[in-house]
PyMOL CGO cylinders between C-alpha atoms (Angstrom):
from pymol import cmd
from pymol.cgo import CYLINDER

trace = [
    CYLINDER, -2.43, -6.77, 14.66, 1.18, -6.62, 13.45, 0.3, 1, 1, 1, 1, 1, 1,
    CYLINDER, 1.18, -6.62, 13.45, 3.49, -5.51, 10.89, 0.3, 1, 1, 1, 1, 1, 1,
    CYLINDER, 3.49, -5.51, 10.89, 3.72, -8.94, 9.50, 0.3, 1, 1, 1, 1, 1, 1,
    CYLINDER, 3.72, -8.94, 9.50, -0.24, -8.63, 9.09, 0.3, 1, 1, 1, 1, 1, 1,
    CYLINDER, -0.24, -8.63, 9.09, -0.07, -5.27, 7.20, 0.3, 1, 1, 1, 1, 1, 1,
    CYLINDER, -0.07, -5.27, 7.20, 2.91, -7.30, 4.37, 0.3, 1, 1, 1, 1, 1, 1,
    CYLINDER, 2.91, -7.30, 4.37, 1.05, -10.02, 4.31, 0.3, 1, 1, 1, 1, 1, 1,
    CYLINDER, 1.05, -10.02, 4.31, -1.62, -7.85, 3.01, 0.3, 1, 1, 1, 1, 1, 1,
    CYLINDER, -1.62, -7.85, 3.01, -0.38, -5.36, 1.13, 0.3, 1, 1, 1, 1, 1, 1,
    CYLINDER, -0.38, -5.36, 1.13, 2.98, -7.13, -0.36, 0.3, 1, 1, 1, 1, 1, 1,
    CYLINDER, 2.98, -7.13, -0.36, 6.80, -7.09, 0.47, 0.3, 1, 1, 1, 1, 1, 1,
    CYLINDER, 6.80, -7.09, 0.47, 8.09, -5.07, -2.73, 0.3, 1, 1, 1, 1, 1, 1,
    CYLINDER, 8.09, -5.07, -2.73, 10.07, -2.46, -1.40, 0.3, 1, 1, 1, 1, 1, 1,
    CYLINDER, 10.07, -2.46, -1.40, 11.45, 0.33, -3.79, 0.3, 1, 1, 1, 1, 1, 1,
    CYLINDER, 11.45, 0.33, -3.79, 14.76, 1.40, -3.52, 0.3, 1, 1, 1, 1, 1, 1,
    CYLINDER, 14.76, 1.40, -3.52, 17.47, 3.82, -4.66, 0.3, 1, 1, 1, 1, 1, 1,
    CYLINDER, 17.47, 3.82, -4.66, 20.84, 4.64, -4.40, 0.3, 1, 1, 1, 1, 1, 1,
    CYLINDER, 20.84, 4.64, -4.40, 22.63, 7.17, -2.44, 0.3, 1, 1, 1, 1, 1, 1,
    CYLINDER, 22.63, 7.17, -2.44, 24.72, 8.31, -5.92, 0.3, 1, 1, 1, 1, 1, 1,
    CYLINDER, 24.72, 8.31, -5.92, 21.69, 8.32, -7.83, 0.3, 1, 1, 1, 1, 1, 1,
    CYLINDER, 21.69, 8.32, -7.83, 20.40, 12.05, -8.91, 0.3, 1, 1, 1, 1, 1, 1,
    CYLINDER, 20.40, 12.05, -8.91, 17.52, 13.48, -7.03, 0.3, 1, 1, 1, 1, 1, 1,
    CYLINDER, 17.52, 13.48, -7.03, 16.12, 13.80, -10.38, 0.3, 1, 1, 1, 1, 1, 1,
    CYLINDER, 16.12, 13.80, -10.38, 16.09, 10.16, -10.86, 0.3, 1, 1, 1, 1, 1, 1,
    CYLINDER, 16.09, 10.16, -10.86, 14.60, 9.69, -7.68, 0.3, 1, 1, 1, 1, 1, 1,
    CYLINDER, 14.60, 9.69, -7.68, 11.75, 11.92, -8.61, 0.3, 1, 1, 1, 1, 1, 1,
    CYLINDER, 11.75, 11.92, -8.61, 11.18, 10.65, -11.72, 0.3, 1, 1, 1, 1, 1, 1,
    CYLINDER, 11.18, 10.65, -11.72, 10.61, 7.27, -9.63, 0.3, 1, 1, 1, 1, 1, 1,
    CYLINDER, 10.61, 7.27, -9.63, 8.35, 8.31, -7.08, 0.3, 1, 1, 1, 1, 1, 1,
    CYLINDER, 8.35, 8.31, -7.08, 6.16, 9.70, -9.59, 0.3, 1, 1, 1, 1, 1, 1,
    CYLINDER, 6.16, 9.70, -9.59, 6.07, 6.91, -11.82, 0.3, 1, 1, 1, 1, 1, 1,
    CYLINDER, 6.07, 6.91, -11.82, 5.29, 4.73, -9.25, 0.3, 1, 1, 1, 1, 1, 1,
    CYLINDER, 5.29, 4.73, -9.25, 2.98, 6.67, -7.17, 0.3, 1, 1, 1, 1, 1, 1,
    CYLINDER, 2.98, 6.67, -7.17, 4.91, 6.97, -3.82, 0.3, 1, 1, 1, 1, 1, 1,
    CYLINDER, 4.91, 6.97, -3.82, 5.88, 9.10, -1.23, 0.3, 1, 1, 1, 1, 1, 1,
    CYLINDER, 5.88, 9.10, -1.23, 9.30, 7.83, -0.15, 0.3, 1, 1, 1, 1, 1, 1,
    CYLINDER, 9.30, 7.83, -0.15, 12.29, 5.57, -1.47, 0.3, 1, 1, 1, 1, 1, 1,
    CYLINDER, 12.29, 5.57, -1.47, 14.49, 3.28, 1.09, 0.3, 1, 1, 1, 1, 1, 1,
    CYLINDER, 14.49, 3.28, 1.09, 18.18, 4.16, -0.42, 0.3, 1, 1, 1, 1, 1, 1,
    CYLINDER, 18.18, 4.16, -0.42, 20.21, 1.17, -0.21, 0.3, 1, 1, 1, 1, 1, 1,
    CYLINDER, 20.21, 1.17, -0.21, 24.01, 0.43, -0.63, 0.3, 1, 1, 1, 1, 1, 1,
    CYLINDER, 24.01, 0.43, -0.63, 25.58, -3.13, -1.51, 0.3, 1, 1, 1, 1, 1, 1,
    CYLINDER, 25.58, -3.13, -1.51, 23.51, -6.06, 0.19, 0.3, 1, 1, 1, 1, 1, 1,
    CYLINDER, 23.51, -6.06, 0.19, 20.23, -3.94, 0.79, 0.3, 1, 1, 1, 1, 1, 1,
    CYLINDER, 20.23, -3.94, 0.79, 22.05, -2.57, 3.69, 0.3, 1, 1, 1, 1, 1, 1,
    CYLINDER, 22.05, -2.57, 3.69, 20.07, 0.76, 4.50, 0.3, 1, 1, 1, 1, 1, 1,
    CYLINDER, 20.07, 0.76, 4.50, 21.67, 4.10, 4.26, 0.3, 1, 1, 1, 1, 1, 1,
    CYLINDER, 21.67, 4.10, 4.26, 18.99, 6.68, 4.23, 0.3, 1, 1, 1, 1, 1, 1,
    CYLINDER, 18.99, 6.68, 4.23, 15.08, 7.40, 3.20, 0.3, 1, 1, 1, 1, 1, 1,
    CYLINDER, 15.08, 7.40, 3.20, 14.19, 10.19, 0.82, 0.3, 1, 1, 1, 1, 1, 1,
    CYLINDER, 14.19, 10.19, 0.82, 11.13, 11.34, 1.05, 0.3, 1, 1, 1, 1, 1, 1,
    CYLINDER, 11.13, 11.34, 1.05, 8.88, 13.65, -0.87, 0.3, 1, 1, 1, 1, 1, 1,
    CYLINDER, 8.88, 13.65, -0.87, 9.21, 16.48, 2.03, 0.3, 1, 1, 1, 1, 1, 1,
    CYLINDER, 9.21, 16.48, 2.03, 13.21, 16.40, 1.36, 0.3, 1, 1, 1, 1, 1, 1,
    CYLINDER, 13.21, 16.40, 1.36, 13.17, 16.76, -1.90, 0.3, 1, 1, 1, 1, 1, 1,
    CYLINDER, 13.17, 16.76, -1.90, 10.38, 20.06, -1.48, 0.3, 1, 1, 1, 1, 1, 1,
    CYLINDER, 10.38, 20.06, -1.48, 12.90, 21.20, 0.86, 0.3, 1, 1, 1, 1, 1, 1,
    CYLINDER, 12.90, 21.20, 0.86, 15.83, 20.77, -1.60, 0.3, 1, 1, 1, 1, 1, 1,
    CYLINDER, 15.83, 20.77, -1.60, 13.80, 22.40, -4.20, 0.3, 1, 1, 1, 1, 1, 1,
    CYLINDER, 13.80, 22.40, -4.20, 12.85, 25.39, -1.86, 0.3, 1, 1, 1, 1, 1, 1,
    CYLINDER, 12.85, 25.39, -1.86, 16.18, 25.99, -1.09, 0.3, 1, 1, 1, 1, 1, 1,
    CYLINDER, 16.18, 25.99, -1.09, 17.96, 25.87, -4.04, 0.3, 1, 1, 1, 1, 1, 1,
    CYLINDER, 17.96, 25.87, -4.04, 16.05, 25.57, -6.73, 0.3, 1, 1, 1, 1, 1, 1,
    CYLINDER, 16.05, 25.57, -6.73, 15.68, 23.38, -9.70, 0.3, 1, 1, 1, 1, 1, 1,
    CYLINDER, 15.68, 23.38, -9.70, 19.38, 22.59, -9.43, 0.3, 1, 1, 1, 1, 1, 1,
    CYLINDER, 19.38, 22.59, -9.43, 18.76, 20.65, -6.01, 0.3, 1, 1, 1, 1, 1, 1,
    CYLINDER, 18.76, 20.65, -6.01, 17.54, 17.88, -8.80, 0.3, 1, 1, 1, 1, 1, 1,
    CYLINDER, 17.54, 17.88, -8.80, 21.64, 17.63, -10.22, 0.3, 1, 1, 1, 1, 1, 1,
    CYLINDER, 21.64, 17.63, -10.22, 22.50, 16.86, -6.78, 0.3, 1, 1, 1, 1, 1, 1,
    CYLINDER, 22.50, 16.86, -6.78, 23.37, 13.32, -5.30, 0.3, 1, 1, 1, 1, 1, 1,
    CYLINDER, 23.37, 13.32, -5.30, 20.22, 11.45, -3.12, 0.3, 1, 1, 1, 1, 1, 1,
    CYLINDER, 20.22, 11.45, -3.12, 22.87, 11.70, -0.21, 0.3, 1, 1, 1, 1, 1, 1,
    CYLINDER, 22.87, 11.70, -0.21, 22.84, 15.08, -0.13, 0.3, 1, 1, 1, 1, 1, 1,
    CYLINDER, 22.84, 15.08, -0.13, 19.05, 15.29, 1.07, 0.3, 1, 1, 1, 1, 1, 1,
    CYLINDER, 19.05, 15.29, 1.07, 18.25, 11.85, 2.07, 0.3, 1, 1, 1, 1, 1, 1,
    CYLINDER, 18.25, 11.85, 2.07, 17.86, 11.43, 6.15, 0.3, 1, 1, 1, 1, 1, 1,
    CYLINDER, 17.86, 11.43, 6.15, 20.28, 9.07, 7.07, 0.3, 1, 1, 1, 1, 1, 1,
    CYLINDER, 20.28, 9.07, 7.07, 19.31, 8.12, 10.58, 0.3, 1, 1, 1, 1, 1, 1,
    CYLINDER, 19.31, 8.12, 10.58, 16.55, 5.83, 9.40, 0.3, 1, 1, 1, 1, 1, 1,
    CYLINDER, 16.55, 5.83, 9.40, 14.41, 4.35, 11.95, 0.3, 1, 1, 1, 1, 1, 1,
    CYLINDER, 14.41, 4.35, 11.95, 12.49, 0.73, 11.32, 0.3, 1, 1, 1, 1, 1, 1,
    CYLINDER, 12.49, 0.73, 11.32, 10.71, -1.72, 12.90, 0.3, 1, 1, 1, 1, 1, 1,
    CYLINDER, 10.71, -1.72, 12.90, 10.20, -5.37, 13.30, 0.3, 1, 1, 1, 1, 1, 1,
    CYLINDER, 10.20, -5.37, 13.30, 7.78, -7.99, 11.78, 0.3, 1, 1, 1, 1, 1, 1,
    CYLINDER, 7.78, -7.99, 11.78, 6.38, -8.28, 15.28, 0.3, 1, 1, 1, 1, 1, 1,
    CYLINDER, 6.38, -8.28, 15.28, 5.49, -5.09, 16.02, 0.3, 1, 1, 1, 1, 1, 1,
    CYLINDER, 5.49, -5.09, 16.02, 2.08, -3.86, 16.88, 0.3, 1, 1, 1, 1, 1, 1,
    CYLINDER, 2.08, -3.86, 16.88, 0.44, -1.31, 15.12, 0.3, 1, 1, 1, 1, 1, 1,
    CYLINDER, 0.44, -1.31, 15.12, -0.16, 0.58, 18.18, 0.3, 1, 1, 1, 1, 1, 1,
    CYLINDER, -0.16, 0.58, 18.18, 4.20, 0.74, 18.58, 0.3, 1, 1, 1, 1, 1, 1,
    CYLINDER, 4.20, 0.74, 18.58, 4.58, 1.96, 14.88, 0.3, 1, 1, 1, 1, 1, 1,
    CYLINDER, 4.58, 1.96, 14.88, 1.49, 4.12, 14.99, 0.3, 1, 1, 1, 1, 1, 1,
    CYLINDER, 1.49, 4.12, 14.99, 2.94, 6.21, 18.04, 0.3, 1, 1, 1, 1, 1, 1,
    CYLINDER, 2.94, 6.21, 18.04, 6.71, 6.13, 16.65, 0.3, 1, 1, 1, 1, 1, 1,
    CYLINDER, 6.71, 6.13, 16.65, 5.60, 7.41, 13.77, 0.3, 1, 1, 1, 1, 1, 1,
    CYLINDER, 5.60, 7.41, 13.77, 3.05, 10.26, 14.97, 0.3, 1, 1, 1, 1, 1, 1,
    CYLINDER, 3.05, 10.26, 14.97, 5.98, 11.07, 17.52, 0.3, 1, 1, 1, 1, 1, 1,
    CYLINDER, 5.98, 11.07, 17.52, 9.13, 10.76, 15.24, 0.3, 1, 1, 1, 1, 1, 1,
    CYLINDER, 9.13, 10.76, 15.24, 6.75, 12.79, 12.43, 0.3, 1, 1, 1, 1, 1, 1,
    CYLINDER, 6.75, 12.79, 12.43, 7.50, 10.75, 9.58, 0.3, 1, 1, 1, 1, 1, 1,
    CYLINDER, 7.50, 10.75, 9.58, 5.02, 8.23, 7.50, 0.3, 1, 1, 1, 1, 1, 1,
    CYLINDER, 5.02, 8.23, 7.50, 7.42, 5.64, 5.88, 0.3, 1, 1, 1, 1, 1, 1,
    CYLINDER, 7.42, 5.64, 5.88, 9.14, 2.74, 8.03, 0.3, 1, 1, 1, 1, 1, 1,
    CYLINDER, 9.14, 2.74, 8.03, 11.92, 0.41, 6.50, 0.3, 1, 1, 1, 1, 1, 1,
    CYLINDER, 11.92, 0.41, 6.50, 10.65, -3.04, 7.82, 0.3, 1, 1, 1, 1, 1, 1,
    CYLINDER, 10.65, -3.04, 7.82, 13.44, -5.25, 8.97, 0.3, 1, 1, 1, 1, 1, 1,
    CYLINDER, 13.44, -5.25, 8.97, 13.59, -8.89, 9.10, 0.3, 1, 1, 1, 1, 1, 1,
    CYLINDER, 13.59, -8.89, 9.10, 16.82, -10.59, 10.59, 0.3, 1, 1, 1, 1, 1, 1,
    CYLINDER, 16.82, -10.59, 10.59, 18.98, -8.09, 9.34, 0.3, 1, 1, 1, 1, 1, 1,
    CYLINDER, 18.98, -8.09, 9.34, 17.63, -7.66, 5.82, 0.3, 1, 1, 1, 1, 1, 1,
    CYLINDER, 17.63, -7.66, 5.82, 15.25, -5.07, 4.28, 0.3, 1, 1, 1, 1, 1, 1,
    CYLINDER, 15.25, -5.07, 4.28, 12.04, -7.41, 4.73, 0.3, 1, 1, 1, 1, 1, 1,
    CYLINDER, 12.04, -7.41, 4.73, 9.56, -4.14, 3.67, 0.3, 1, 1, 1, 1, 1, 1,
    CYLINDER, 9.56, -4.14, 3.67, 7.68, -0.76, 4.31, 0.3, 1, 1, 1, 1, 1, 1,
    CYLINDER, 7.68, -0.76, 4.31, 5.06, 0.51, 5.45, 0.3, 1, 1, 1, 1, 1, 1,
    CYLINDER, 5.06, 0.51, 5.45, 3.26, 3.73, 5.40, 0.3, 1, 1, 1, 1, 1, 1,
    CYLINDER, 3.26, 3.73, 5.40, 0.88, 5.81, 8.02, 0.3, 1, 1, 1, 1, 1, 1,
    CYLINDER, 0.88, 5.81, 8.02, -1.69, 5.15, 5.68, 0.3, 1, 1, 1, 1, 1, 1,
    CYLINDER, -1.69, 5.15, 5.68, -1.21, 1.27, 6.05, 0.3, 1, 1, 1, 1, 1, 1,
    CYLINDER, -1.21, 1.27, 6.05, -1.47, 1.52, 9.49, 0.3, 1, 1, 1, 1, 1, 1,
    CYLINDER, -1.47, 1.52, 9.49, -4.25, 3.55, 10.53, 0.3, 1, 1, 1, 1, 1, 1,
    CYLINDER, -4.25, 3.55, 10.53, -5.89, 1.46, 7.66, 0.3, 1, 1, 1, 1, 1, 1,
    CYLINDER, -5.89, 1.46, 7.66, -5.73, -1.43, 9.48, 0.3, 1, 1, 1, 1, 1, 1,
    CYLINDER, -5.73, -1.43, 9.48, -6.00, 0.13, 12.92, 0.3, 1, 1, 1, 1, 1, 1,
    CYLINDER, -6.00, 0.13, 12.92, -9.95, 1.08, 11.14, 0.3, 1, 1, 1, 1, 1, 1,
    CYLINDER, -9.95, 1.08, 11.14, -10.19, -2.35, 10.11, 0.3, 1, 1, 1, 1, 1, 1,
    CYLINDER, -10.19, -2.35, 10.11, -9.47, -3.96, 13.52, 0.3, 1, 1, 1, 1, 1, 1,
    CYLINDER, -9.47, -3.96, 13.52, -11.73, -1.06, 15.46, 0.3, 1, 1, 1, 1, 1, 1,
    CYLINDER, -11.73, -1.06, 15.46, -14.37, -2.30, 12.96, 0.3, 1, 1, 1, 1, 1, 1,
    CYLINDER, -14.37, -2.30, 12.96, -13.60, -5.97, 13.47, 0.3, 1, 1, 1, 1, 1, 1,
    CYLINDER, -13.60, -5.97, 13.47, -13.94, -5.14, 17.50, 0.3, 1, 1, 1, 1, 1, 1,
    CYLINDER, -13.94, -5.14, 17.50, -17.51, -3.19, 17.03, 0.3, 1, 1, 1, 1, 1, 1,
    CYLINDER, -17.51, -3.19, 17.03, -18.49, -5.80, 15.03, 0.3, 1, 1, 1, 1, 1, 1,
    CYLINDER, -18.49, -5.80, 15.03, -17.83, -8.63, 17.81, 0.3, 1, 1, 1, 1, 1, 1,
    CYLINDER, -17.83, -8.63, 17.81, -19.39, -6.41, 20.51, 0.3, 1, 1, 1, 1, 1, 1,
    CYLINDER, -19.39, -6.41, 20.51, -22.58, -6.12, 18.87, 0.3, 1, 1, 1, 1, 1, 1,
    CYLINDER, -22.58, -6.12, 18.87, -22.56, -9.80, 18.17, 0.3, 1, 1, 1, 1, 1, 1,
    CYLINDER, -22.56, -9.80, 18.17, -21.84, -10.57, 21.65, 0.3, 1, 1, 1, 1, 1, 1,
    CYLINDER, -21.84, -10.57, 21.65, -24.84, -7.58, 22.62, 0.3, 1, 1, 1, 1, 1, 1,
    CYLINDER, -24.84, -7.58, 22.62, -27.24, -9.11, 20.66, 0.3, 1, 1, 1, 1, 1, 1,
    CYLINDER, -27.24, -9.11, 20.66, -26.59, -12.73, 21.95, 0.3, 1, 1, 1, 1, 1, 1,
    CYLINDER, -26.59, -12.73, 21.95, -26.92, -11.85, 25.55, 0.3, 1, 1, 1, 1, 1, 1,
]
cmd.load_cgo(trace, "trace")
């Protein structure tokens, strides 16, 4: 299975911020719509960074309630790594548990193309073990 598999099923929409924008503002987004990490974007959707939910707990634990005045560039990690449309779940699985991160920018021909999220993958990683159990008891009980 690949990364296009996981968009096609879950959707393309991919929420984005701005590196100017307040860390407030990007807070206020992530809550409203119930995620853990916004791909922060300059002119043309060309990626800059990823905020996460861990920066912003570590912005907050260091300095407090006014960590949410400050810019999204002053948290956001800015050495974003992404993946292609081809890409097996097994590759993004392991560059994720290895890199210790759960979002990944998808990128299409140059262009922001989607994300996806650890839980998106080993959610279809369960669904193709259970597809390959499935087809091995089949096979079983037609010998």
């Amino acid at each position: 299975m690949t990364v296009a598999a996981i968009l096609a099923e879950k959707g393309r929409e991919v929420v984005t911020t701005t590196a100017a924008k307040t860390i407030a503002d990007a807070v206020a987004v992530l809550a409203k719509r119930r995620i853990g990490a916004l791909v922060v974007v300059e002119a043309g959707n060309r990626i800059v960074g990823i905020l996460s939910e861990r920066d912003v707990v570590r912005a907050i634990a260091g300095s407090g309630g006014e960590a949410l005045k400050e810019p999204v560039a002053s948290i956001m990690t800015r050495s974003v790594m992404t993946c292609g449309e081809g890409e097996t779940i097994n590759d993004v699985m392991t560059r994720m548990t290895r890199g210790r991160f759960r979002h990944l920018p998808v990128v299409s021909s140059g262009n922001l193309a989607g994300v996806i999220s650890i839980g998106d993958v080993v959610k279809a990683r369960i669904e193709q073990v259970e597809r390959e159990a499935e087809e091995m008891r089949a096979y079983i009980a037609t010998a």
